[in-house]
C-alpha positions in Angstrom: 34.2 27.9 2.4 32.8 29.5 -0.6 28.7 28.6 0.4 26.7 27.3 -2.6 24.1 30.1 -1.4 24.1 32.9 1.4 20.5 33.5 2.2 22.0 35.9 5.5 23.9 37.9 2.9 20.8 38.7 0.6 18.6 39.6 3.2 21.2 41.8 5.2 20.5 44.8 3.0 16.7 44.7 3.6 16.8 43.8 6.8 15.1 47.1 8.3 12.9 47.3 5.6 11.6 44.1 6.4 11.2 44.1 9.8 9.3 47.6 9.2 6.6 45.3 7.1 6.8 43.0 9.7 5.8 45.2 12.3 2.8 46.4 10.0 1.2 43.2 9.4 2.1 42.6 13.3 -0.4 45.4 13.6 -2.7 45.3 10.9 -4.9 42.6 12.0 -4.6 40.7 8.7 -2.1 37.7 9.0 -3.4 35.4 5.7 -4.9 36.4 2.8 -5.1 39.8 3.6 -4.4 43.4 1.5 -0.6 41.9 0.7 -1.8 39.2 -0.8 -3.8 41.1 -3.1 -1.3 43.4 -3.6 1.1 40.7 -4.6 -0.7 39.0 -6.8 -1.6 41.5 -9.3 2.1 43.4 -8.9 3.5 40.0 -9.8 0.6 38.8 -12.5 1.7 42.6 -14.3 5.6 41.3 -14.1 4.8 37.7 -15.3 2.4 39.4 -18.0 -0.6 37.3 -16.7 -3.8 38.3 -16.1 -3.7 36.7 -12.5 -1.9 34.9 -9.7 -3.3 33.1 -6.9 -1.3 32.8 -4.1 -0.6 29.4 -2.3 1.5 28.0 0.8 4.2 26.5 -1.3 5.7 25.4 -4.9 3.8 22.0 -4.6 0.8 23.0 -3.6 0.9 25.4 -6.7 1.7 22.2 -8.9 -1.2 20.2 -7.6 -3.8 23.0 -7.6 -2.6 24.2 -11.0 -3.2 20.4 -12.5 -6.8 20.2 -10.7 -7.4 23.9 -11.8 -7.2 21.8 -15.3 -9.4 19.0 -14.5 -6.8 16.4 -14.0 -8.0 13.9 -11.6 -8.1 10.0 -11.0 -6.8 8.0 -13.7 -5.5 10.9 -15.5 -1.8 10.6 -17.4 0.2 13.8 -17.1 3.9 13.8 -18.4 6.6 14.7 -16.6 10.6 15.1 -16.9 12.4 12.7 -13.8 14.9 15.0 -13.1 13.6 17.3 -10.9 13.3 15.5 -7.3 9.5 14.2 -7.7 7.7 17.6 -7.2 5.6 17.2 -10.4 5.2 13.5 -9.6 4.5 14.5 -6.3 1.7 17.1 -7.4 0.8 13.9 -10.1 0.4 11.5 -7.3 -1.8 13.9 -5.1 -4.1 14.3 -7.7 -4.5 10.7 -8.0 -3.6 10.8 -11.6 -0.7 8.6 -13.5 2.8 10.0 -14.2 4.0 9.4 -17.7 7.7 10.4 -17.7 9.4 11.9 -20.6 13.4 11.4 -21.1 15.2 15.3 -21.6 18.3 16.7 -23.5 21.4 17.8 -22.8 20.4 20.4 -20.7 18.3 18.4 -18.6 15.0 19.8 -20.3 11.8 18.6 -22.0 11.4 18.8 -25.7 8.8 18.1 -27.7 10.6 15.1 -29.3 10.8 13.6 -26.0 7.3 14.3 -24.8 6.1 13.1 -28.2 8.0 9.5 -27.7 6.6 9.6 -23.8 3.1 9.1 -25.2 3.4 7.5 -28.5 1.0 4.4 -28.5 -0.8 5.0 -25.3 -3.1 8.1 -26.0 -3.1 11.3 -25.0 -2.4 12.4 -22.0 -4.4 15.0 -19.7 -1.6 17.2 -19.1 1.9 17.7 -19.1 4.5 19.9 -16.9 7.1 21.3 -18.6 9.8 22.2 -15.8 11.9 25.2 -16.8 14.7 23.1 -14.5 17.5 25.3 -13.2 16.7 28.7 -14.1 16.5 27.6 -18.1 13.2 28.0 -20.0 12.7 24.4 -21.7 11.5 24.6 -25.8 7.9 25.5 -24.1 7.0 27.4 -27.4 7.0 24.2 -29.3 5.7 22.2 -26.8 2.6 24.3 -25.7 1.7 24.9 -29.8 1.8 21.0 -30.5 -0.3 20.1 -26.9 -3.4 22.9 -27.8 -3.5 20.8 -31.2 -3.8 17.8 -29.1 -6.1 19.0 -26.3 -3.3 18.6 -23.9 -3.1 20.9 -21.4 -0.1 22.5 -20.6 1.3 23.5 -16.7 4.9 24.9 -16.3 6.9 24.6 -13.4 8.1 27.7 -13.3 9.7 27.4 -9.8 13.4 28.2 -10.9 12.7 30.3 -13.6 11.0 33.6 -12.4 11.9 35.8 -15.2 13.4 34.1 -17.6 12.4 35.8 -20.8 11.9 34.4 -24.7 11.3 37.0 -27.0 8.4 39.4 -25.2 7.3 36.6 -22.9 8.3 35.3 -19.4 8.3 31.9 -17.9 4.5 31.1 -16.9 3.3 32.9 -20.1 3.4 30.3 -22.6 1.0 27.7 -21.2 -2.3 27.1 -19.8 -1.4 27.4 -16.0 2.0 28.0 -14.1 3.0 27.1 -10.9 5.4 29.2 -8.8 7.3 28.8 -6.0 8.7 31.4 -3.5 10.9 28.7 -1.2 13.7 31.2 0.4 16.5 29.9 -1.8 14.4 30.8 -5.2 15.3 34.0 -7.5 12.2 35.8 -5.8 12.4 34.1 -2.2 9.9 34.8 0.7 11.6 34.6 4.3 9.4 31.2 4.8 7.1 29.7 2.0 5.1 30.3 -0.2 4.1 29.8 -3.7 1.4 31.2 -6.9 0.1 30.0 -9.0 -0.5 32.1 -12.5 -2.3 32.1 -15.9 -3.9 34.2 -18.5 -7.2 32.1 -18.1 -9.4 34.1 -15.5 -11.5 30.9 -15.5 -8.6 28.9 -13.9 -7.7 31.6 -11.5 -11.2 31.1 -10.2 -10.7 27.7 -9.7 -7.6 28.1 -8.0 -8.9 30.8 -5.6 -11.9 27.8 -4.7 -9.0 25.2 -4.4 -6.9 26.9 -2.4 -9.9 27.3 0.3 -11.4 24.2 0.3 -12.9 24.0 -2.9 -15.8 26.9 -1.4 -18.1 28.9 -3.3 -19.1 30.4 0.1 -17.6 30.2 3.5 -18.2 26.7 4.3 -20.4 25.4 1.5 -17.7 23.0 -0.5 -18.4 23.0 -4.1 -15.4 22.1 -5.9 -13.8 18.8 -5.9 -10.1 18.4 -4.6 -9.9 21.6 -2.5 -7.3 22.2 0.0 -5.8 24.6 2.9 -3.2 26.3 1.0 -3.3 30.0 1.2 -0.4 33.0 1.2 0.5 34.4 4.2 0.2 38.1 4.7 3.7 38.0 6.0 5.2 36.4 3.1 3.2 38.0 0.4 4.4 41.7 1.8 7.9 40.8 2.0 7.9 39.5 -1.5 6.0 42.6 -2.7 8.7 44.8 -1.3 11.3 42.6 -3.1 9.8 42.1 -6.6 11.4 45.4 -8.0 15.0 43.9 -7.2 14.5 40.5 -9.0 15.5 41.7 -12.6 18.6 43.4 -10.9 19.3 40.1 -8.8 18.3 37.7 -11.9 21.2 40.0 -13.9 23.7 39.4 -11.2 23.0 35.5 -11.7 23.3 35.8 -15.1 26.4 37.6 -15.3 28.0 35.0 -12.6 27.3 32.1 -15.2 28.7 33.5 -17.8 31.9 34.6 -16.4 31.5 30.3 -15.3 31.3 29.9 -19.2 34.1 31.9 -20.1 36.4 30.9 -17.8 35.9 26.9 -16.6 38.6 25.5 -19.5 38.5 21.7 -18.0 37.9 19.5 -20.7 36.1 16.6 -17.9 33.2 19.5 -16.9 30.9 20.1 -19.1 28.8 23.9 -19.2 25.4 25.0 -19.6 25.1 25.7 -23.2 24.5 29.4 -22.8 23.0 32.4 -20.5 21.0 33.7 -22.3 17.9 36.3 -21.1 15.7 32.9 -21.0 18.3 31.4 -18.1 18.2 33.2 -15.0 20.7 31.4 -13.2 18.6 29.4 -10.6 21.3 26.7 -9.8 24.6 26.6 -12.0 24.9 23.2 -12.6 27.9 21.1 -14.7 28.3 17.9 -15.8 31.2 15.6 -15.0 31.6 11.4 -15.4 33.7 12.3 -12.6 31.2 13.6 -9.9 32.4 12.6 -6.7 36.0 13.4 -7.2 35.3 17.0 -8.5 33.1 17.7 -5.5 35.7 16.0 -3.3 38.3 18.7 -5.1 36.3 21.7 -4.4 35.3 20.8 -1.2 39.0 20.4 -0.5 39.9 23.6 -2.1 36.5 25.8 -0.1 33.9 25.7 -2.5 30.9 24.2 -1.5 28.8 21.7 -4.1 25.7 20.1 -4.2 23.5 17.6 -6.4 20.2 18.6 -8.0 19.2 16.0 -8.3 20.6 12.4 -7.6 17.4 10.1 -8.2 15.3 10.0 -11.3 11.7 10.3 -10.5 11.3 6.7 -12.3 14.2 4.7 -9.9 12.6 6.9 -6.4 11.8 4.2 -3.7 8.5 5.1 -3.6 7.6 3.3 -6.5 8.9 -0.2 -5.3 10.7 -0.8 -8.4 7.0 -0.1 -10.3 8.6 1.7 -13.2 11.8 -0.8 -13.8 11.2 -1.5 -17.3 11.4 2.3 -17.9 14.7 2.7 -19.9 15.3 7.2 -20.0 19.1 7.1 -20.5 19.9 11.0 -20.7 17.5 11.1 -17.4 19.9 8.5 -15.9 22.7 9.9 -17.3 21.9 13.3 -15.3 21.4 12.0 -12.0 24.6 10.6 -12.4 26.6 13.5 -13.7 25.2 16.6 -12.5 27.0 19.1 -9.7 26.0 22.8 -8.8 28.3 25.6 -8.3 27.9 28.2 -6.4 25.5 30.7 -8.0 23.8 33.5 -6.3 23.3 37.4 -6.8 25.9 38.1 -3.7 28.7 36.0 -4.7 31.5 37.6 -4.7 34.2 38.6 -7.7 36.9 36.9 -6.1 34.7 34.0 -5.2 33.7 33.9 -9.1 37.5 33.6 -9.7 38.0 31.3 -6.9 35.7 28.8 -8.1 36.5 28.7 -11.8 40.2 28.8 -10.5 39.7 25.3 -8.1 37.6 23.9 -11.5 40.6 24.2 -14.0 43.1 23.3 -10.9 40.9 19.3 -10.7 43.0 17.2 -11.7 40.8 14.3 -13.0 40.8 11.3 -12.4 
């Protein structure tokens, strides 16, 4: 079976190296928050071209801590694309605030036309997070120029898209605040979790660095609203420091994988990403089909492994108790319905590449 994602065969050529930081930290006497994390966050702040980065336990935590870095709080909107598995609802939800949710395009991404028909009528909202879904930068230049004309601040989800690039800028450069995750399956993935959270606003960094330890402007006086226990491990934050220098080497591979996808899937029922360009690093390759479960059924049967990211719109999760029924967003809808990932990951293999577009022209519909 051709896996969707190898995690043993990435970290098989680091493996001594890693167990040599591991024995460090072992004996360093610093185990969270310590010299790595440090280290870390500015090495990664200079490749993001940020002035800082706050490491946090995970990708959600980033997403909540970046939104109350921002003030949002209790009976605050903040809009949101559905179709990526409720973690900025989630983040929304834990902040006590509202989430507004905005329909997306073909691609599966915010634009500002669909943000702008989210809140038309209603006022504006606190926030919005713009979800760079699948390795693809959403239109985040338009976006983040028309929400600082309307006071609206802007937080990208940049947890699929380390690296991807538009003109001089990477993902987590454009907006106010970005949230990062380092789950082990990301482009830059941590052997456990772990997440950052980044900006080029020193005053929300300092936030974040209160929020992220109970909200303290001194061990155990709690002075900021909303604070949490969510801090980097020393583990994790050296491993990923020792891996950083790789990513635009393993991003490359992705990128190269997708496009051979491109240029060979011919099947006229599967639908392609639109491009691979530098601002799509590959994340997940996902297509589109009407025909779903018999593709997956087809691959499976010929040894490539699928998946679905993501089968439920935020809007239609269970969670809600059918609160948001009357909310109509068809190409959302359409996506959860349509969507299939391929594998896609830096040590995939040429003949796997050849298998897999080879078992996608063989379907033979339905």
């Amino acid at each position: 079976m051709i896996p969707l994602n190898a995690l043993g065969r990435h970290v098989a050529p680091m493996r001594d190296d890693l167990a040599r930081i591991a024995a460090e930290v072992i004996g360093s006497g610093f185990y969270v928050l310590g010299p790595g994390v440090a280290d870390f966050e500015r090495a990664f702040a200079a490749w993001c071209g940020l002035a800082e980065v706050v490491g946090v336990a995970n990708g959600t935590d980033a997403l909540e801590l970046a939104l109350k870095a921002v003030e949002v709080g209790p009976g605050d909107r903040v809009v949101v694309a559905p179709n990526a598995a409720m973690y900025g609802s989630s983040a929304v939800l834990a902040c006590g605030a509202e989430p507004l949710f905005a329909d997306v395009d073909a691609e599966g991404l915010m634009t500002l036309e669909t943000l702008r028909a989210a809140v038309v009528g209603g006022g504006a909202p606190k926030a919005v997070i713009v979800t760079h879904l699948y390795g693809q930068l959403a239109a985040i230049d338009a976006i983040a120029t028309w929400c600082a004309a309307q006071g609206i601040a802007v937080v990208e989800d940049c947890a699929q898209a380390h690296g991807a690039l538009r003109g001089s800028r990477r993902a987590g450069a454009f907006g106010d605040i970005a949230a990062f995750s380092f789950y082990p399956t990301k482009n830059l993935g941590a052997l456990g979790d772990g997440g950052a959270v980044g900006t080029r606003r020193p005053e929300l960094a300092a936030r974040v660095r209160q929020l992220r330890q109970y909200g303290w402007s001194a061990k155990y006086t709690n002075a900021l609203p909303g604070g949490r226990n969510s801090r980097l491990d020393e583990l994790q934050a050296r491993f990923l420091l020792a891996m950083l220098p790789m990513l635009d080497g393993w991003n490359a591979r992705r990128r190269a994988i997708a496009r051979r996808y491109i240029a060979g899937i011919r099947h006229p029922d599967i639908r392609l990403p639109a491009s691979a360009g530098d601002d799509y690093v590959a994340h997940l390759f996902v297509v589109r089909t009407p025909h779903r479960e018999a593709l997956s059924a087809h691959l499976k049967a010929s040894g490539v492994q699928t998946d679905v990211h993501y089968p439920i719109p935020d809007h239609r999760q269970p969670c809600f108790g059918g609160r948001y029924d009357d909310v109509v967003l068809p190409r959302a809808e359409r996506e959860a319905r349509e969507v299939l990932t391929l594998p896609c990951f830096p040590e995939l293999e040429e003949a796997e590449v050849d298998a897999v577009i080879e078992a996608c022209n063989a379907f033979p519909g339905v």
